[in-house]
C-alpha positions as CSV (number, residue, x, y, z in Angstrom):
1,X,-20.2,-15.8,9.7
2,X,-19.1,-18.7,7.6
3,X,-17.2,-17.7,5.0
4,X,-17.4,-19.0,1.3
5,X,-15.3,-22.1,0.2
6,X,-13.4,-21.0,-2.8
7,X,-13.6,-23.2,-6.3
8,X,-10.6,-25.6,-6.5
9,X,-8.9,-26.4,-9.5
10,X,-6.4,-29.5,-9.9
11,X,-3.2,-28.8,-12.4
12,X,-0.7,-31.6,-12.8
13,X,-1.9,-33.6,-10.1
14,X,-2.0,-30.6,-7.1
15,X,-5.1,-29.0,-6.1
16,X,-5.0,-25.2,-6.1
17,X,-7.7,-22.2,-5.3
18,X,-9.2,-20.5,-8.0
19,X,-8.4,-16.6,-7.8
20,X,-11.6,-14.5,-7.0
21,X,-10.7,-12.1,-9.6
22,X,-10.1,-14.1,-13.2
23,X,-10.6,-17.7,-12.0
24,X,-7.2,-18.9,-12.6
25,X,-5.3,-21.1,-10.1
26,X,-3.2,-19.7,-7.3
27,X,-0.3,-20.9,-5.9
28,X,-0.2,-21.5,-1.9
29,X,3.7,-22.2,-1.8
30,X,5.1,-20.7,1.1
31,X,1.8,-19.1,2.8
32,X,0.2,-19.6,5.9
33,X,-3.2,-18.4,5.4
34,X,-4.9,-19.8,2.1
35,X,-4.2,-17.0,-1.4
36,X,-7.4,-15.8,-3.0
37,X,-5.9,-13.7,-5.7
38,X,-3.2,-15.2,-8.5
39,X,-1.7,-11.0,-8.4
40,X,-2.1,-8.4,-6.3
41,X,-3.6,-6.3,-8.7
42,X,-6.7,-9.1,-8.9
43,X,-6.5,-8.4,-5.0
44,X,-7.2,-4.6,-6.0
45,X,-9.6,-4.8,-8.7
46,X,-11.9,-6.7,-6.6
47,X,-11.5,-4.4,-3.9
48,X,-12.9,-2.0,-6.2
49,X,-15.3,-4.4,-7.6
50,X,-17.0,-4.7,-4.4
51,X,-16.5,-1.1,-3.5
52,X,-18.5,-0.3,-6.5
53,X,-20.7,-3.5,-6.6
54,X,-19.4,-4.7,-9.6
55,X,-19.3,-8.2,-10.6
56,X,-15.8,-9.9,-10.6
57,X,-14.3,-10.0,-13.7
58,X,-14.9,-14.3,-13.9
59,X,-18.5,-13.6,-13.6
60,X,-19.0,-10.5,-15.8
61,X,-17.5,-13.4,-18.6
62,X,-19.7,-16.4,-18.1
63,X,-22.8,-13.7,-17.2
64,X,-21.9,-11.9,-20.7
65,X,-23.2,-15.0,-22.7
């Protein structure tokens, strides 16, 4: 199963991931495996999210209107 290739954001020059949670840019210093989540509680709520197939908070937003 492929798996989906995260939005990217560049800041200052670096390219970073975009959190699956809010959208905002996640910092991969000092992992080995890529970060998908800016906090841990972003990792939770999505957790949730999906448990309870709920959009993801970035899509409720632009979704909303």
């Amino acid at each position: 199963m492929d798996e989906e290739q995260l939005p990217t954001q560049r800041v200052a020059g670096i390219e970073y991931l975009s959190c699956e949670w809010c959208g905002e840019a996640v910092s991969q210093l000092g992992t080995r495996s890529p970060r998908k989540y800016c906090k841990r509680t972003h990792r939770q709520r999505a957790f949730e999210a999906r448990r309870l197939g709920v959009p993801m908070l970035r899509n409720r937003k632009t979704a909303g209107g």
